[in-house]
C-alpha positions as CSV (number, residue, x, y, z in Angstrom):
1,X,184.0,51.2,-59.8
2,X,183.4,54.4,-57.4
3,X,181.9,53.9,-54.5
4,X,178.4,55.6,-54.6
5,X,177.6,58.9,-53.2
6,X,174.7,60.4,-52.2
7,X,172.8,62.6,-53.7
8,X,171.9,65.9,-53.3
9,X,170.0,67.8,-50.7
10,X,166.0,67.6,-51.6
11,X,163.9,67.8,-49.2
12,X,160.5,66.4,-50.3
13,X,157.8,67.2,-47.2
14,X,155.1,63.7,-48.1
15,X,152.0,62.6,-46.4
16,X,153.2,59.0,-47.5
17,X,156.1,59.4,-45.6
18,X,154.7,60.1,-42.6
19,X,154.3,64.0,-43.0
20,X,158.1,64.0,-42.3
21,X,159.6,64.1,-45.4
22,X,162.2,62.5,-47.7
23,X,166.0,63.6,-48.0
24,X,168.3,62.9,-50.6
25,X,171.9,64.7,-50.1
26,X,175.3,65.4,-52.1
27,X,177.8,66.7,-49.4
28,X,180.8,64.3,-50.8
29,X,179.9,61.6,-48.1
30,X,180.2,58.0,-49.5
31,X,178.1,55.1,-47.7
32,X,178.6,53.9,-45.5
33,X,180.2,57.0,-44.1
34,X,178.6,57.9,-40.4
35,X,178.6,61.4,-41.6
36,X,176.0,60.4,-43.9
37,X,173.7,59.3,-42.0
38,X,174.0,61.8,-38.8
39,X,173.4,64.6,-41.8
40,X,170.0,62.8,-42.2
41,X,169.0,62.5,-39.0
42,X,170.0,66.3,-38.4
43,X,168.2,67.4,-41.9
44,X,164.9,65.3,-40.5
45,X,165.0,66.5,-36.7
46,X,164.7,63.0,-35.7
47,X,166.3,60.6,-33.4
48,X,167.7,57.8,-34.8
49,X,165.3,55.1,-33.7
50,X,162.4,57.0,-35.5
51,X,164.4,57.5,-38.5
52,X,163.6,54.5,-41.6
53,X,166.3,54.3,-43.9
54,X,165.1,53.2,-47.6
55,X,167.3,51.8,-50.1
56,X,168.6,49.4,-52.8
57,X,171.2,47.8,-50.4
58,X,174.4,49.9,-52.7
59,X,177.5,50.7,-51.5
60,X,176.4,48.6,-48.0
61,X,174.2,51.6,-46.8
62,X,171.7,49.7,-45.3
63,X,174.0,48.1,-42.8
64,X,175.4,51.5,-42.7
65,X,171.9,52.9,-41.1
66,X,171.5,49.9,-38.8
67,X,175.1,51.0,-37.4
68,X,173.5,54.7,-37.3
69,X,171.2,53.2,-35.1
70,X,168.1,53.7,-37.5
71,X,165.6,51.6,-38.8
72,X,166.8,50.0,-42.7
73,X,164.5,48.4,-45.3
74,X,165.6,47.2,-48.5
75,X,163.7,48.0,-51.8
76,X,163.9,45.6,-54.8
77,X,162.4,47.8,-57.5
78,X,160.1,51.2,-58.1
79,X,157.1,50.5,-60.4
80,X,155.0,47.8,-61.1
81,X,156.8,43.9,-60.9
82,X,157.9,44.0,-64.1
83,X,160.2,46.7,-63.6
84,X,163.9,46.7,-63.4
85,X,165.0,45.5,-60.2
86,X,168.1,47.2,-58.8
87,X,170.5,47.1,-55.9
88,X,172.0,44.1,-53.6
89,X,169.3,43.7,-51.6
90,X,169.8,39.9,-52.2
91,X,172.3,40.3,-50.0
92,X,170.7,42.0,-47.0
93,X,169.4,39.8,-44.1
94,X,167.2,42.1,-43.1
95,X,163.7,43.3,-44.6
96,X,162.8,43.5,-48.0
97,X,160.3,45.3,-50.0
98,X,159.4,44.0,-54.0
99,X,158.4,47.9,-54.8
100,X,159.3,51.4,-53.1
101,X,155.7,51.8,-53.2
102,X,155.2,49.2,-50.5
103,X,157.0,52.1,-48.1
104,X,153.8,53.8,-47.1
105,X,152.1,50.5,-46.1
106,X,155.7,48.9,-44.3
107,X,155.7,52.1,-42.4
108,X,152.2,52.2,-41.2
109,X,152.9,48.8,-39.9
110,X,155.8,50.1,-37.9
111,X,153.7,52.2,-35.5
């Protein structure tokens, strides 16, 4: 199987997101390629340590963020619970959402 890439550049400006926005890029990085993640930072203006990193726990890229230096949060699922989970996060030590909804609230917290 390939390893995953990214996707591609999107920028999506949300007040849920903290007014800063979401990015989603295709530039033929693969996670958890450094690149990657110092494209993300760049695209987003922000330093590392302000930057959360959302994912499913694929293709390793939330350890890949914590090397980046950035904040990581695992995801199980978008939608309601009975939705189709998807991802590794089972393997992730480190903090875990049930929905991608939860974001808004798990990133209040964090200020």
């Amino acid at each position: 199987m390939p390893a995953p890439r990214s996707h591609r550049l999107a920028e999506k400006p949300s007040e849920r997101a903290g007014g800063r926005g979401s990015l989603q890029l295709r530039d033929g990085s693969v996670k958890p390629d450094q690149r990657l993640y110092t494209r993300i930072r760049d695209e987003l203006d922000a330093p590392a340590h302000r930057t959360l990193y959302v994912g499913d726990g694929g293709g390793d890229e939330l350890r890949g963020a914590l090397a980046a230096h950035m904040t990581a949060v695992a995801v199980r699922r978008r939608g309601p619970s009975a939705a189709l989970a998807f991802g590794d996060s089972d393997s992730w030590s480190g903090p875990v959402l049930d929905a991608a909804e939860q974001v808004p609230a798990y990133l209040a917290g964090l200020r």
